[in-house]
N, C-alpha and C positions, 0 to 999 in steps of 0.2 A: 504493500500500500504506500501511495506518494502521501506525502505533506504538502500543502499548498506554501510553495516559499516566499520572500520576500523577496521579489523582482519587480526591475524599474519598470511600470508599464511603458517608458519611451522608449526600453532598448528590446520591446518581445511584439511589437507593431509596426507595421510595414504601410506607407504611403497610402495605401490603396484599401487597407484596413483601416487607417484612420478616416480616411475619405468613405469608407462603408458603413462606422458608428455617424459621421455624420447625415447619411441618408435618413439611419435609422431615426435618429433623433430628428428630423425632417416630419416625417412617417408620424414620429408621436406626437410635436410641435402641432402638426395640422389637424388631427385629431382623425389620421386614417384607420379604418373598421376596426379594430382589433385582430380580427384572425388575420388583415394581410400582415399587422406588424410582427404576429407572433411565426408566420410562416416565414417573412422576411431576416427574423433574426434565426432561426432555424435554416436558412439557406449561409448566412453570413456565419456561422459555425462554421459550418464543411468549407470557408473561404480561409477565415480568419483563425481557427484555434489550429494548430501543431497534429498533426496525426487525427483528424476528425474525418470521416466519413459521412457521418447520419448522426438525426440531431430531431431532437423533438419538445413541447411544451405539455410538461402532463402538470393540472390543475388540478387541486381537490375540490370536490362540490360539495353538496349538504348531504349528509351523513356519513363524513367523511369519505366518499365514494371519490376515485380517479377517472377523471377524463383527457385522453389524448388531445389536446385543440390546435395543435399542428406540430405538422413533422417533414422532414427533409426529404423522404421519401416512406417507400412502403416497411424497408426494413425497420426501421425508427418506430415507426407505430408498433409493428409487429412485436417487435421487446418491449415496448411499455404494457402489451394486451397481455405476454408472458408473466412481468410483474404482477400485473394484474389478478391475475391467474394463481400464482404462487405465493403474492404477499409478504415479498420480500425481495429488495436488490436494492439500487444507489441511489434510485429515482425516487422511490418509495420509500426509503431512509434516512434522504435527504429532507424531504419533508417533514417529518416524524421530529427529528433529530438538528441537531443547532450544527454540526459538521459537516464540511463539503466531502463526499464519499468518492474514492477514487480507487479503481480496480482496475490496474494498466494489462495486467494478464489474467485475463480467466482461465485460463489451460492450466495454470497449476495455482492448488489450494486456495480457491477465492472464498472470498470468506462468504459468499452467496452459493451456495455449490448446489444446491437446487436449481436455482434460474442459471447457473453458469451451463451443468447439463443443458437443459431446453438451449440455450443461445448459442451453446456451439452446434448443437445437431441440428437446431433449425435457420441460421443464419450463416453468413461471415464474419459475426462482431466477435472481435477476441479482447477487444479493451474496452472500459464503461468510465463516464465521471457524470457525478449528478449534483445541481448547484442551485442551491434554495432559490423560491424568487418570493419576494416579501412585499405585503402592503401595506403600512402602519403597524410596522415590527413583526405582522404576525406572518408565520409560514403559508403559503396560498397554493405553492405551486413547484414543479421543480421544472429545470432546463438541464437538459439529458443528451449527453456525447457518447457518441458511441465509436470503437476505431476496429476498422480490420486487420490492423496487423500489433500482436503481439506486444507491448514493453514501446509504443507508438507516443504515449501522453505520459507526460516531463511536467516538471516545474513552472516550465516558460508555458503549455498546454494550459494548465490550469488558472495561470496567472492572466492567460487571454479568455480563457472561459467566466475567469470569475467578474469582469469588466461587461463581458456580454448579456452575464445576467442580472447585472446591475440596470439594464436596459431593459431585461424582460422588467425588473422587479419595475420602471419608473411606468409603462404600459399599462400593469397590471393594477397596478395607482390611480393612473388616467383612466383606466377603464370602472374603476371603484369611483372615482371625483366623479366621473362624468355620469353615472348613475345616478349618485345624491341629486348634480345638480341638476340633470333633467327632473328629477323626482320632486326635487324643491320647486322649479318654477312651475308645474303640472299644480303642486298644491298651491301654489301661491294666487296662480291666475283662477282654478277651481272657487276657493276663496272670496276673489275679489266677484265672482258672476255671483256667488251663494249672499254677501253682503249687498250686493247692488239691488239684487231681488227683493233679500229681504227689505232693505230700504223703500223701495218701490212700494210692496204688499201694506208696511205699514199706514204709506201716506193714502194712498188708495182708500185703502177700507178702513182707517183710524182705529189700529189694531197694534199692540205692543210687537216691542220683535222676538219674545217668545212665540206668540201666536202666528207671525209671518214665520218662523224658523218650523215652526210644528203644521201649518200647511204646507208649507215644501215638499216634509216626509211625506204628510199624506198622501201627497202626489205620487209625489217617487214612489214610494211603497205601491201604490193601486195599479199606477202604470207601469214597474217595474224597468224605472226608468234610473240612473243617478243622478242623486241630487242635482249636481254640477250644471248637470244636461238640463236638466228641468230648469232650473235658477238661470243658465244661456236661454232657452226657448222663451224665456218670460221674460228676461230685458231685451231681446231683440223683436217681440212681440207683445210690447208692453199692452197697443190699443184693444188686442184680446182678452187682458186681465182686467179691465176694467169693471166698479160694481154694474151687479144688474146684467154681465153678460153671461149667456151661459157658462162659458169655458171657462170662468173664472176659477181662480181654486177656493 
């Protein structure tokens, strides 16, 4: 097993890798889809890390369940479904675990010798490293190297993997921020139609805004409508709520 050492990241990056973190960062800057950026840095693995072949982003979901959300090719997936499967290896221990997991040789004594079986009989991969990706400290996901040849991933390997998944970890951030903040302004503008109504229902019928907030529901409830929906129908059609008409609520 490698140790992640202390290497200059200027002297293990090459032009054209640093020119590829800057895409990436591009990528997240604009706020492109998630999966192309997690596919995108999963292609820039097999460019940029030392002995990398296949490369993949396995996320844990709710109930602590693993899901593959991109990978570098078919091989890549296929060892993450084997973890999967087995419930144990670097990808899966990585998560789990506050250590970056590195097994340069699976052919002898890996300390996974379940999944080292299955991956050599059903793959090419003979080397694994797996490298947490984090979103407000907490473990979310891992970024998973895989090499075909033997004793392939070094110090300088690990020291560019661990740079890359600093990029997953800022993604997977942007993809957590950008949830709340869709989520926030959804409530916000919800909100502002459910106030506006209410306000409207009071002046109308001279009715506190307990009593406009509780014809709302009624609405909502009978027509099995949400509020929200209901509260927009009624200030964009305020002249139908008026008293004495029928549709009033």
């Amino acid at each position: 097993m490698l140790a992640v050492a202390d290497v200059p990241l200027t002297s293990v990056f090459t032009a054209d890798a640093l020119a590829a973190f800057d895409e990436l960062a591009r990528l997240i800057y604009e706020g492109t889809h998630t999966d192309d950026v997690y596919n995108a840095i999963c292609v820039a693995a097999t460019i940029m890390v030392n002995g990398c072949d296949h490369a993949s982003v396995l996320m844990r979901g709710p109930g602590g369940t693993y899901l593959t959300v991109a990978a570098s090719d078919q091989v890549a997936a296929d060892i993450d479904a084997l973890e999967r499967a087995v419930g144990d290896g670097p990808c899966v221990d990585v998560i789990d675990t506050d250590a970056v997991q590195i097994d340069p040789d699976l052919t002898t004594r890996s300390q996974w010798p379940a999944l080292a079986a299955c991956v050599l009989a059903a793959t090419p991969v003979r080397g694994a490293m797996g490298f947490r990706i984090l979103v407000d400290g907490c473990k979310v996901g891992a970024l998973n190297l895989f090499s075909d040849n033997p004793g392939a991933f070094d110090t300088t390997s690990a020291a560019q993997a661990t740079v890359l998944a600093s990029f997953a970890s800022v993604a997977a951030t942007a993809v957590a921020l950008g949830q709340d903040v869709a989520g926030l302004r959804h409530a916000v503008a919800s909100n502002r139609e459910i106030g506006k109504a209410v306000g409207m229902l009071m002046v109308l019928f001279d009715i506190s805004d307990t009593e406009a907030l509780d014809r709302l529901r009624r609405v909502s409830q009978d027509m099995n409508i949400k509020l929200a929906d209901v509260a927009a129908r009624i200030v964009t059609h305020r002249g139908h709520f008026r008293p004495n008409n029928p549709s009033s609520p």
